[in-house]
N, C-alpha and C positions, 0 to 999 in steps of 0.2 A: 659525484655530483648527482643530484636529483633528474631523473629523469627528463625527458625534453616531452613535453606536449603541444602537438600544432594542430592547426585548424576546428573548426567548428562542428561540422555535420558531415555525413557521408550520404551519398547519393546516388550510388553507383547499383548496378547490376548486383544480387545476392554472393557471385563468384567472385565479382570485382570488391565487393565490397569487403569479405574476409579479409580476401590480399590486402586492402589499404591499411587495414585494423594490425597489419600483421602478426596475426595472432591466431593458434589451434583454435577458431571458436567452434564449440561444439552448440548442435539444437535440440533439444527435445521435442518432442508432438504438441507440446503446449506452446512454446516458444517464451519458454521461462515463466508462467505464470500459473497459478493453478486456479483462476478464475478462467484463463481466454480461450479453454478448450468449447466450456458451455456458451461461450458469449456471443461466437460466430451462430450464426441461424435464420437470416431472414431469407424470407419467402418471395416475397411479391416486390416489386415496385410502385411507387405511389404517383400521380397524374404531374409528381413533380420531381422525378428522379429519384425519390428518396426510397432508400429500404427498410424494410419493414416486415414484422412477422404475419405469418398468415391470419385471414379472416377468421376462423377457428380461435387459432390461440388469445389473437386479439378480441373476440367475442366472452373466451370464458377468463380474461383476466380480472381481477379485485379492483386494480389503479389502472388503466388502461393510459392514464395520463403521464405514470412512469416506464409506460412501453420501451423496449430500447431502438433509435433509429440510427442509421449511416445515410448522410450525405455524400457522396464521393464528391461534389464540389467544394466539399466546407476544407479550407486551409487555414494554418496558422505559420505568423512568421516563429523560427525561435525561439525560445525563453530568453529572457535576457536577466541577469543577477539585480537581483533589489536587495535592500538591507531589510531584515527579519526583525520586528520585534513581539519577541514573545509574550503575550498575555498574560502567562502564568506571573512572569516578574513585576507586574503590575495588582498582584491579588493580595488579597488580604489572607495571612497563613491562619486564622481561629474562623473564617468560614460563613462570616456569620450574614454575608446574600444568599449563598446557595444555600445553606440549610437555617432559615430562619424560620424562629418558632417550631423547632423540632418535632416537641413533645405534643405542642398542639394539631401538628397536621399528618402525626402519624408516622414521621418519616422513622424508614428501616434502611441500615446501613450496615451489610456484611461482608466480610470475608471470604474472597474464595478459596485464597490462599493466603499462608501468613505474607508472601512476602510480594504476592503479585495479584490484581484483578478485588473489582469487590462490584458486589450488586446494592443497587440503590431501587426505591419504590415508595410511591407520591410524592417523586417532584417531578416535574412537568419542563422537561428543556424548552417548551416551546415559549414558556412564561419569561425565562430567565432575563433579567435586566443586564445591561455591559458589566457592574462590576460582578454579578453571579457567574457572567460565563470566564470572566478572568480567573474566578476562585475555581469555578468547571475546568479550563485547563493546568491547575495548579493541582489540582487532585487525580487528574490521570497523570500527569508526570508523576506524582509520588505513588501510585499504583499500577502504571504502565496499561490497564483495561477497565473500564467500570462499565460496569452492565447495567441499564436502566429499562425497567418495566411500564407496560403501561402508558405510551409516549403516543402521542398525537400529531406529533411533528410531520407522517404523511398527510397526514387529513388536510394538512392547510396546503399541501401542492407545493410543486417543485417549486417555485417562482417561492416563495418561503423558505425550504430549503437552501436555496441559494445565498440566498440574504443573510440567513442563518450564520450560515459555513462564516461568509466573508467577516464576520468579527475575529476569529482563527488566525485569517492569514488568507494572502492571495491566493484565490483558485483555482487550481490544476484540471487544464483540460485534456484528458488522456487523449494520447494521440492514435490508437487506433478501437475505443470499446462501444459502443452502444450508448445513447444519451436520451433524455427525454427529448421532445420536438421541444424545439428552442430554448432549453435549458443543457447547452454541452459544458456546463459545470459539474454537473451529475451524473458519474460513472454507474451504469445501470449492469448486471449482472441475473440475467434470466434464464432458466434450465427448464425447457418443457416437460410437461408431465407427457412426454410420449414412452410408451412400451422400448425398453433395447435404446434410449437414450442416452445410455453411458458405454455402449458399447465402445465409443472411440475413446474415452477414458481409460479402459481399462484393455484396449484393444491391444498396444504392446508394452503394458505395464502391468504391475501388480498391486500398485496403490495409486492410488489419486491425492495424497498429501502432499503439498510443495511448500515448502517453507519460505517465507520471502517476506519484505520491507518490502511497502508499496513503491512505485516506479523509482530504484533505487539507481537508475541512471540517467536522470533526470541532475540537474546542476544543485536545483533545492529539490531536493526530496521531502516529501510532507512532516509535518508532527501529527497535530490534533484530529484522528482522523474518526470519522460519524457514520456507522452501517445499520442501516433501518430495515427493517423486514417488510415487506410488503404479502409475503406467500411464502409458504413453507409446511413441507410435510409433516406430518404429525409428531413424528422423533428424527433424527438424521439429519444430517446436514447442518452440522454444528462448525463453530470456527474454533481452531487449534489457539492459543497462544503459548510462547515460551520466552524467560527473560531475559534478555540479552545482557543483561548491568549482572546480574547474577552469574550467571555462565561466565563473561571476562573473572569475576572476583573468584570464582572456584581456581583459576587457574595458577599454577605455581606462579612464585614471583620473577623466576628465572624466565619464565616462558612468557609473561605479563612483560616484561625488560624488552623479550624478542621482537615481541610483535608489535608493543607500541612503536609509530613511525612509521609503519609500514603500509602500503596506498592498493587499492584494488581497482583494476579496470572495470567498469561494470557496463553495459551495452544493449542499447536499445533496436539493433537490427535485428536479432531471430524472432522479436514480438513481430516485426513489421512486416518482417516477410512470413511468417505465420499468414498472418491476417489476410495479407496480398493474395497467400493460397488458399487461402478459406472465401474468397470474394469479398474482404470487409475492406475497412478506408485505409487511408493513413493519411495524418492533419498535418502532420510536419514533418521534415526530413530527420531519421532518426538519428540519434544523437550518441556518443560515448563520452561517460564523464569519470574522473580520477577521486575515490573519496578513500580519506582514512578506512583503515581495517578497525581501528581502533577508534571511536568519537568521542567527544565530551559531549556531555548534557549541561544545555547554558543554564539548566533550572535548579537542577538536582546537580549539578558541579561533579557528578561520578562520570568513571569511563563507562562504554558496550561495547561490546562486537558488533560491529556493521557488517551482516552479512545477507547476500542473497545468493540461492543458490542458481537458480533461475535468471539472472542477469550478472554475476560478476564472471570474469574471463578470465584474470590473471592477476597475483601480486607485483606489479612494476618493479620490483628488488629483486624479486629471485628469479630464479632460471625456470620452467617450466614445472618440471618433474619436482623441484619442493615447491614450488607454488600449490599446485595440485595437492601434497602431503600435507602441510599447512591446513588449506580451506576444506580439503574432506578430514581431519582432525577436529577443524571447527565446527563443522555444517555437522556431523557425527553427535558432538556432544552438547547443540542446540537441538537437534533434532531425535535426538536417542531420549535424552532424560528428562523422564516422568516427573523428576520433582523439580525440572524449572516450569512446568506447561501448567495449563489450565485450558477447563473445556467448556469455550460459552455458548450453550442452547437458547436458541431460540423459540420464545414465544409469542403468538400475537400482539403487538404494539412492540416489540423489544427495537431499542435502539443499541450498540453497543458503540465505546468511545475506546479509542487505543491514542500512545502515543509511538507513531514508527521508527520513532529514534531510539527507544529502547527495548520492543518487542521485535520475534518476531511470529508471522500467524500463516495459516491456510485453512483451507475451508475443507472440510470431509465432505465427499460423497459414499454415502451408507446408506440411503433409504430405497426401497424395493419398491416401494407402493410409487403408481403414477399421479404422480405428483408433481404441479411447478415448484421452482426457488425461486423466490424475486428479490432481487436484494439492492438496494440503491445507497452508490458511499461519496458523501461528500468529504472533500480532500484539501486541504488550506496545504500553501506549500511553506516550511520551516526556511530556518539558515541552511545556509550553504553545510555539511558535514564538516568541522573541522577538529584535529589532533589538540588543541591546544586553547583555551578560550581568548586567548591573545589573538589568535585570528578569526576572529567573531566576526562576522560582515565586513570582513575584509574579502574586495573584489578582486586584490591581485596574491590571496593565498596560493599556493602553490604554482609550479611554473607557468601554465595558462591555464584554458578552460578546458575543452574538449577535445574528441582524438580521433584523428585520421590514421595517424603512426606515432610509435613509441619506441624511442630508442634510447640506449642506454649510454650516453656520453659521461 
């Protein structure tokens, strides 16, 4: 029988809260993310409780209007499941919103790799009509990253970005990262340019790469997701991709047989208690959700590996010790091999689009020079993750939602 899943959220004390998960979870210094080491940092309080960076940093930033801020009074109830419909199935597959008039306006459209990511220059997302951004996410599905130069889309301000996002899909408000003042649709990611700023980066590690699918324990986890540059050092600090549809289809058919089927606990307590010990919020009680190891793609109709390493806990099927064997074989040969990856750098205006259903990414820290990274990612949340397209916004897929405990009846 399929494992039992009960109750909704966990709320309990960090100590209590493992026990309820009953589950070995283990934490890193990041608390699963390789964005939330830098994210933690505000200085001062403002005349309205709110936190904030210091007068300094907030003096010498570019956008000062994408600063990152915490409320500790700001609460969210929940997620609660909506049905997902993807834009991409609504587009026109010959293109002809997003790249019209081709030849006259110059457009460049390459390859980064044959089989993953490609860069695009003179077109203008900010311009896009509805059916262009439909054919917009029908082209990062069939490419998993597209790189776009040149974009203006900060210039017109968050309250734009927003708006933006919302044709994508409903708005994911992270529950513990930095947001614009009054835009907490926009997950904000800033690294001062202070001297020995990576020291806790690298304090008890040896790399700062983390591979992961954005808030993969969240109920819907995003697709179509938008990261804009605001600031960034002159080389360094590029974002990793690697292909996840690629990677399942390397694998024997035997081992493909094994692991379709099979569900991964993923968890959002070690972000939250990170945060709690870094002085930052938390907007919601954090949550634990069951998704396929294995997804369909409702666009592209192929399987991926759904994997973070950063938030998943355990396979619900197996016993600990090959659970573990399993996802460090996977997490190994997403994260080992050079020729599913791509490395996309940034440069002034660069917007980059991923789809997190079939990638996955991290951000490098490599640059020496003191230097900020500003980076600001809107996040549409997708369908539920599910094994089979037959359960496509279907609310009562697998036994419930989220998890307190998990037992093996």
């Amino acid at each position: 029988m399929s494992p039992v899943i009960a109750s909704s959220t966990v709320a309990q004390t960090p100590a209590v809260e493992a026990d309820f998960l009953r589950l070995n979870l283990s934490t890193d210094n990041n608390g699963g993310s390789g964005y939330t080491r830098s994210n933690f940092g505000h200085d001062e309080i403002d005349s309205n409780g709110i936190l904030i960076l210091n007068a300094k940093n907030r003096g010498n930033a570019k956008n000062p209007d994408f600063l990152p801020t915490w409320d500790p009074s700001e609460k969210y109830a929940p997620l609660e499941f909506h049905a997902y419909e993807d834009p991409a199935l609504k587009a026109d597959p010959s293109f002809p919103n997003l790249f019209p008039d081709a030849n006259e306006k110059g457009l460049k459209v390459k390859s980064i790799t044959p089989k993953l990511g490609s860069e695009v220059r003179n077109i203008q997302l900010s311009a896009l009509n509805d059916a262009a951004k439909n054919e917009l996410a029908l082209l990062v599905a069939q490419r998993g990253v597209v790189v776009f130069r040149n974009q203006d889309l900060i210039d017109k301000g968050p309250e734009f970005s927003v708006k933006f996002g919302k044709h994508f899909g409903k708005l994911h408000i992270h529950q513990t990262s930095g947001h614009p003042r009054n835009a907490p649709e926009l997950h904000v990611v800033h690294t001062r340019p202070d001297k020995g700023g990576f020291e806790n980066v690298f304090k008890d590690d040896i790399s700062s790469v983390r591979w992961h699918s954005d808030v993969s324990y969240e109920l819907q986890p995003p697709s179509y997701t938008f990261l804009s540059i605001l600031e960034a050092p002159e080389s360094g600090g590029d974002t990793l991709f690697a292909n996840s549809v690629e990677a399942y289809e390397r694998l024997s058919p035997a081992f493909r047989e094994f692991i379709d089927g099979l569900h991964v606990i993923h968890s959002a307590l070690e972000q939250a208690v990170n945060s709690k010990n870094n002085g930052g919020v938390q907007r919601r009680k954090p949550v634990a959700h069951v998704h396929p190891l294995v997804r369909v793609h409702p666009v592209l109709k192929k399987k991926s590996l759904y994997l973070n390493q950063g938030f998943a806990r355990k396979i619900v099927e197996l016993k600990k010790p090959e659970s573990d064997a399993v996802l460090n074989f996977l997490y190994g040969l997403v994260n080992n091999s050079l020729d599913l990856q791509l490395r996309a750098n940034w440069e002034p205006g660069t917007v980059v689009v991923w789809d997190n259903r079939r990638v996955n990414h991290s951000a490098s820290v490599d640059w020496d020079s003191e230097s900020a990274r500003h980076v600001v990612r809107i996040t549409p949340q997708a369908e539920r993750p599910v094994e089979d397209l037959k359960f496509l916004n279907d609310s009562t897929y697998y036994p419930s939602s989220t998890t307190d405990s998990v037992s093996h009846n």
